[in-house]
C-alpha positions in Angstrom: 13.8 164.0 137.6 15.7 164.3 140.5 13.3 162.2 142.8 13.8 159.5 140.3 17.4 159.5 140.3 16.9 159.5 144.2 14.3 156.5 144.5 16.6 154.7 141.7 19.8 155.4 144.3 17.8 153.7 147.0 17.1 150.8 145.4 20.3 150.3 144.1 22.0 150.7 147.6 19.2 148.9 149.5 20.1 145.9 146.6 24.0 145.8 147.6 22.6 146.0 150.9 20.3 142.8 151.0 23.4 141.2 148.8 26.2 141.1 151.7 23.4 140.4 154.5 22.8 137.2 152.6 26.0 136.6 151.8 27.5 137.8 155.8 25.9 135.2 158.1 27.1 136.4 161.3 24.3 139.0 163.2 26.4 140.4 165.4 29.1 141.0 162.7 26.1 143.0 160.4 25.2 144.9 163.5 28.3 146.0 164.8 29.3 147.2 161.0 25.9 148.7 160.3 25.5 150.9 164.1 29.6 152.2 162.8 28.1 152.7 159.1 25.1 154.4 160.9 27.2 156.6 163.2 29.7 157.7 160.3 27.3 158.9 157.7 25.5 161.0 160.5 28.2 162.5 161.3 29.0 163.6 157.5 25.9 165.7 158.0 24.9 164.6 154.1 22.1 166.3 153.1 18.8 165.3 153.3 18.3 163.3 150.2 22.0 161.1 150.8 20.9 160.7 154.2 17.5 158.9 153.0 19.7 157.0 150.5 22.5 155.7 153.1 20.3 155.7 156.7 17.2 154.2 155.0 18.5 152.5 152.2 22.0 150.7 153.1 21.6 150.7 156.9 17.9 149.6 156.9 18.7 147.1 154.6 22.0 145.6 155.6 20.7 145.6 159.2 18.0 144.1 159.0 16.1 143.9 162.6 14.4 140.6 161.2 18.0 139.0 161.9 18.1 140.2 165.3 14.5 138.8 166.4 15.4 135.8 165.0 18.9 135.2 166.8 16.7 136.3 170.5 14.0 133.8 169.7 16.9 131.0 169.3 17.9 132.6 172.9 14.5 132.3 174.2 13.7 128.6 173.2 16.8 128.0 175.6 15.1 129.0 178.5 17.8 130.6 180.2 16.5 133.8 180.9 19.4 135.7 182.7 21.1 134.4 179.4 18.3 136.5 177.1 18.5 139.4 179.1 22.4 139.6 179.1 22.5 139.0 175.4 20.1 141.2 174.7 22.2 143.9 177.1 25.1 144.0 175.9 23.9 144.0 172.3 22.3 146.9 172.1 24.6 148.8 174.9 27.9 147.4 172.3 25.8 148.9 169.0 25.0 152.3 170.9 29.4 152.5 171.6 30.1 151.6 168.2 27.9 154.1 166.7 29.2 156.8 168.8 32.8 155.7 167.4 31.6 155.6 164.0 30.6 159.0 164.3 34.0 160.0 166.0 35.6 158.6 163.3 34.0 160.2 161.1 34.1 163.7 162.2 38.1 163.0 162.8 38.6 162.3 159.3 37.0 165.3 158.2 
């Protein structure tokens, strides 16, 4: 029963999810929130069956990494390609920080 409840949690959560990624239609907005989402719940050391439900439910779907192909292959058809790789940088160096402060937030507030 309990695995039902669980898979039924997913769902739910990965539905809410995919319903403000439609509705926010800024990538770097959904990433930035989703790496500080990320980085508080792994810090609440949940157990093993919330993890699955936030990590692979919310975050997987809220972030999706769909969005973030899409907005490097508008870079790339712009041929700039000291552009591309300076987007592409910062992006991921800026998610890694704000994870790492989500997760000092989080273990601050507990």
């Amino acid at each position: 029963m309990k695995v039902k409840k669980n898979i039924f949690l997913i769902i739910l959560v990965s539905y809410i999810a995919t319903f403000l990624r439609f509705f926010i239609n800024n990538i770097f907005f959904i990433s930035f929130t989703g790496s500080f989402f990320f980085g508080f719940i792994i810090a609440k050391k949940l157990n093993s069956s919330m993890n699955r439900i936030f990590l692979s439910g919310f975050c997987s779907c809220y972030t999706t990494f769909s969005g973030f192909i899409y907005f490097f292959y508008e870079l790339i058809n712009q041929d700039d390609v000291l552009k591309n790789f300076f987007y592409l940088n910062i992006f991921i160096i800026l998610n890694i920080f704000i994870m790492n402060f989500g997760f000092f937030v989080s273990r601050k507030i507990t």
